[in-house]
N, C-alpha and C positions, 0 to 999 in steps of 0.2 A: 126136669130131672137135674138134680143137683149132681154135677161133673168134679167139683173142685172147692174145697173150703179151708178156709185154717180155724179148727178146731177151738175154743176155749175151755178150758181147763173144769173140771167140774165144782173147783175146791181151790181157792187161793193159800190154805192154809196143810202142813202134813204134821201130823203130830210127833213127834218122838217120847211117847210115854205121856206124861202129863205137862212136856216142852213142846210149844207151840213154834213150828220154825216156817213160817211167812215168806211165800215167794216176792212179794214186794220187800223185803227189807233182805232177803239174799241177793236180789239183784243190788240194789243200794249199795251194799257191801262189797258185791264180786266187782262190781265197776268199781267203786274207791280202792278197791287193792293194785285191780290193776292200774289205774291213772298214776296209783304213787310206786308202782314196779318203774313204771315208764318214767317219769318225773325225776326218777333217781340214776336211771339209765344216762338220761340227755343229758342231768345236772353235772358227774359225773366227764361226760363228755366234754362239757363246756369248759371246764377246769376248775369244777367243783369238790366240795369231797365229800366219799361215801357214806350216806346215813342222812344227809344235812337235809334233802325233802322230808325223808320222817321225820323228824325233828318241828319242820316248821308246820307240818300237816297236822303235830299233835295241835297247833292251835286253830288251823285253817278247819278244818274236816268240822267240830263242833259250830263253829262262828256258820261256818255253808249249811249247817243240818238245820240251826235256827233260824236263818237267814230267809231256809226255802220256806221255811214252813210259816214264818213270819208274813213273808209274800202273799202265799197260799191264803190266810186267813184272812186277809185284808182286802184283798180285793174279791173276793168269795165270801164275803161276811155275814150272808143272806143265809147260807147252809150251817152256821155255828150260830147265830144269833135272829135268825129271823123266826116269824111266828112259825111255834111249834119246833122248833130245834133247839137242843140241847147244847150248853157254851161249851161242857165239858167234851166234847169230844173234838173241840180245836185241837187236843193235847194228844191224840190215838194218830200217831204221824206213822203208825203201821197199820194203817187203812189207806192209806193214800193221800195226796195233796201236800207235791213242798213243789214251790215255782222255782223255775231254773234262774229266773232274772235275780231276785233276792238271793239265791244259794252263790251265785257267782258274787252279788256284789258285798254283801257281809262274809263272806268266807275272804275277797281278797282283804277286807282288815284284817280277817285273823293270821292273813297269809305275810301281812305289813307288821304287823306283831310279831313272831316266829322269826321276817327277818330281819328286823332291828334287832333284835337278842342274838342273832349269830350276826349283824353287823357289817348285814351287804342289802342290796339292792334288791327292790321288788321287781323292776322290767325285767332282767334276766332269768330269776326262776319263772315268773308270768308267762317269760318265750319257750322256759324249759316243760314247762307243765299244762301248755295249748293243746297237744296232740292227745296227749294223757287224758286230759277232761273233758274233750269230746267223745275218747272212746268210753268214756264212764259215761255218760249220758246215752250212749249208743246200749248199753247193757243194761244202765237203771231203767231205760222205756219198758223192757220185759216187764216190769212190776205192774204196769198197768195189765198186760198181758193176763197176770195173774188173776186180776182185782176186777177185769173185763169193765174198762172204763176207759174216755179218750179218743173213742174211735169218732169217726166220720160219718158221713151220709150213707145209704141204701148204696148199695152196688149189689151186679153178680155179674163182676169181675169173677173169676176161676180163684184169685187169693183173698177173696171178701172172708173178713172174720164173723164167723157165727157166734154169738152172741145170746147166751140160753139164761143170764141171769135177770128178774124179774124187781130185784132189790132196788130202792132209790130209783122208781118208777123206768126203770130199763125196762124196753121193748123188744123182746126176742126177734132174733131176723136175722141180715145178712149187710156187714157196712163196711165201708173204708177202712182198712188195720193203719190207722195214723200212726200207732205205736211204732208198727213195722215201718212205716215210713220215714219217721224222723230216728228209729235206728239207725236206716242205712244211709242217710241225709251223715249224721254224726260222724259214721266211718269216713263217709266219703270227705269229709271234712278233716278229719283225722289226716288221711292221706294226704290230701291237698298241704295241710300244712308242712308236714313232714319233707313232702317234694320242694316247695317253695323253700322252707329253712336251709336246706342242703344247697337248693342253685342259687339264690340271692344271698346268701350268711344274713338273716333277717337278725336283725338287735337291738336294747331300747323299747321290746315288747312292743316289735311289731308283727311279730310272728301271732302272739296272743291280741292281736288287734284282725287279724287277717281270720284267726279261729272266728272273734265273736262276731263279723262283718259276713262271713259266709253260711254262719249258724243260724243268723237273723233272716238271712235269705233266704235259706231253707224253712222256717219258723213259721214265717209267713205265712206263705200257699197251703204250708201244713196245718196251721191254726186257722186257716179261714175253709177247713174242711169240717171242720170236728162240728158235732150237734150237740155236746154238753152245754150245760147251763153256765151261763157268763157271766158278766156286765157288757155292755156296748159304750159305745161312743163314736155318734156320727151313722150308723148303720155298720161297723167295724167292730169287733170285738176288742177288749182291752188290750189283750196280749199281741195281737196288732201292731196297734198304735206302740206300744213298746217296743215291738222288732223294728219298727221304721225309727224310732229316735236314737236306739241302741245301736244300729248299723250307721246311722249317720255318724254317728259321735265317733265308733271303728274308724271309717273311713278316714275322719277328719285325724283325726289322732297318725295315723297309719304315713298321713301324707305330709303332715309337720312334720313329727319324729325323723321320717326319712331323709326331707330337709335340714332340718336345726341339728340332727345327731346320726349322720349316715354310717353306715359300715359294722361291724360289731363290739361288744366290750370283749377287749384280750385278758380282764382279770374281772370273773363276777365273785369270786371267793376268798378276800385276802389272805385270809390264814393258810389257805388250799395254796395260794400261791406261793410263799412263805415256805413252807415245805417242799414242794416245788423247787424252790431258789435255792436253798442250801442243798436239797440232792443232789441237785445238776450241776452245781459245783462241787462235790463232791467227785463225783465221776471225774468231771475232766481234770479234775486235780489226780485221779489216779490213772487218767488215759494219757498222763502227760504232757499236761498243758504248760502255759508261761512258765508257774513256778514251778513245775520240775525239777531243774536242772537247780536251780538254787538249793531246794530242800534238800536235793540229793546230794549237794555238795558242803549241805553244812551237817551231814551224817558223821559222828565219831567212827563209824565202819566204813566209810566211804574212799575208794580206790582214787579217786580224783583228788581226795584233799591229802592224801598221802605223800606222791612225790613233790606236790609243791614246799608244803610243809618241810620234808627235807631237804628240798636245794635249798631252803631258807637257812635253815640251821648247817649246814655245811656237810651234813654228817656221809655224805656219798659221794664219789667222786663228780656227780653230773653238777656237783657246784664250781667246779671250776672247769667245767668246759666249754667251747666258744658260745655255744646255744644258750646254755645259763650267764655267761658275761652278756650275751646281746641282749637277753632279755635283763636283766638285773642294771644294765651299766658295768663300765669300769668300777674301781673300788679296791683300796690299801689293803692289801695281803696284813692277816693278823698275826700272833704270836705261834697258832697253831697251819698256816700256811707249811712250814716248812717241813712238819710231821706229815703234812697229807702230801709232799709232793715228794718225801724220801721213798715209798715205796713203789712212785713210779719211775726212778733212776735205775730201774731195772729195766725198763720198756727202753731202753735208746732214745731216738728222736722224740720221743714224746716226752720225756723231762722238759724240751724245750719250748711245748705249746702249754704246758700245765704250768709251769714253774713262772712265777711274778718275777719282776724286773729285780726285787730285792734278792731273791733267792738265787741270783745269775751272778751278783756280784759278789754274796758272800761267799758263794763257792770258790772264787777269783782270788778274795783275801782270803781262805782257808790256805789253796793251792799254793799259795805266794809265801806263806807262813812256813808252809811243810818244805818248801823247796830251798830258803832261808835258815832252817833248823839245818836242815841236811850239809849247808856251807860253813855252818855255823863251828868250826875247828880251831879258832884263833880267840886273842883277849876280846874281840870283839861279839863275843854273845850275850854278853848284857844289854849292849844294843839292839840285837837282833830280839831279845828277849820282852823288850822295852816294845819294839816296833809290831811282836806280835801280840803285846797287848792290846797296843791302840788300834791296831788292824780288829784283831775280835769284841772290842766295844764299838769300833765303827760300825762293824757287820752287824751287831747285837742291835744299835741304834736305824740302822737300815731295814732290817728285816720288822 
């Protein structure tokens, strides 16, 4: 009694009119979208700027599609070119068959392309775009779902996928959903990296060393389930032996990097930084930093440069008082000294903290003059007349 199965689809293809829209090339699609949501998220994060994965994806995304499907034919060359098959349908890549190995290794030239042209480095978006392209592999396995190809050995496990198509010598039955397996292999991978990036600050694409090291490992067990048709080598299937060389190289990669270049890069995006650098001094130039006080002090409206400017020019009283002498110095009372301290001989005592030492004497020879006029009643005031000349050219020469 059948308890439990996971259904296959009847029909990989749903028409919209006379547009044919392919569950294998929507999944393809809905995982590249979101790999490059995410990819933009992290880049973003890392002190990137926004748009700059799309950008390098227009080149990466083409380089990965031919990349797989390059893979796909080549080591599967028996199914396009062996007796009885047709070459032309190497080229119907919405049937099925692109290799992950090839799609990851020609897509990162195109992804080394894309970042030479914006003029930063390929390890850091490689770290930012790990989690992303596992979960796109997590969602492009559906397509096989589709295409009911991929799967494993005989089970009746409760989640064995049934299996009803007869095309390309398919044997209807009940088998291993490997699709479903190396889906949730991919999240679980996804995760992993995401938790490891956040607690170690992985950098130097080691993060995207840690994705392909843990993908391989899942890969494995996974690929030595499936019953499609192969190549071998040694009693191993191809794709094998490629997870075991492809996780060594991870690892080795993973364990120098972390030696020769530990910690992470503080600038993957110069331009992003560059902007960055003038805003943030911007700000603190208006939060009131260093130059503050200067700027503000060489304002034409500025209340700071106002009174100094005055006790400079004389024009207020605070130029001659003790605070402005202490700070200025001593210094020869000028021609207009004696205008700025007549209207403080109305203050009493304070004439004589304002008044310069000239201004003290010629008051002396004014007084001495006036008091000389007053006696002045005899043939002697042409003398006195005489004396108060030279009395107010001494004063004149004083002051």
């Amino acid at each position: 009694m059948e308890l439990a199965y996971i259904p296959s689809p009847s029909s990989g293809v749903l028409y919209l009119g006379p547009v044919p829209l392919r569950g294998y090339a929507f999944s393809i699609l809905a995982g590249l979208f979101v790999a490059l949501w995410i990819v933009d998220r992290r880049w973003v994060a890392r002190g990137g700027q926004k748009g700059t994965a799309w950008d390098i994806a227009f080149w990466a995304v083409p380089f990965g599609l031919v990349g797989g499907r390059l893979y796909h034919v080549i080591t599967d060359y028996q199914l396009y070119f062996g007796e009885g098959r047709n070459w032309v349908d190497a080229f119907k890549i919405w049937e099925g068959g692109l290799g992950i190995w090839g799609a990851v290794a020609l897509g990162a030239v195109g992804a080394w392309i894309g970042c030479r042209r914006r003029g930063i480095a390929l390890p850091p978006y490689a770290d930012a775009l790990a989690p992303g392209l596992a979960l796109a592999q997590a969602i492009g396995r559906w397509g096989n779902w589709f295409n009911q190809e991929l799967y494993g050995r005989e089970t009746d496990l409760p989640w064995a996928l049934h299996i009803t198509s007869t095309a390309g010598g398919r044997v209807p039955g009940y088998y291993h959903p490997t699709f479903l397996y190396e889906s949730l292999w991919c999240v679980g991978v996804a995760l992993l990296v995401i938790w490891a990036d956040r607690r170690f600050k992985l950098g130097h694409g080691r993060a995207f060393a840690l994705y392909v090291a843990a993908y391989c490992a899942g890969r494995f067990w996974i690929e030595y389930m499936r019953v499609d048709e192969a190549r071998e080598i040694l009693g191993l299937r191809l794709n094998n032996w490629t997870a075991m060389f492809v996780f060594v190289l991870a690892v080795v990669y993973f364990v120098m990097s972390a030696k020769l270049r530990p910690g992470r890069e503080t600038v993957v995006e110069p331009g992003a930084a560059a902007t960055g650098g003038a805003t943030g001094g911007a700000t603190d130039g208006s939060a009131g930093g260093d130059d503050a006080p200067d700027a503000a002090g060489s304002g034409s409206g500025s209340g700071a440069t106002e009174p100094e400017a005055a006790g400079k020019d004389g024009k207020d009283g605070k130029a001659d008082s003790p605070e402005a002498k202490e700070e200025a110095g001593p210094k020869k009372p000028d021609a207009g000294s004696k205008a700025d301290a007549s209207p403080k001989e109305k203050d009493g005592a304070a004439d004589k903290d304002a008044a310069g030492p000239g201004d003290a004497k010629a008051e002396d020879a004014e007084a001495e003059t006036a008091r000389a006029d007053s006696e002045d009643t005899g043939p002697g005031a042409a003398d006195s007349a005489d004396a108060r000349s030279k009395d107010e050219a001494g004063s004149a020469k004083k002051s």
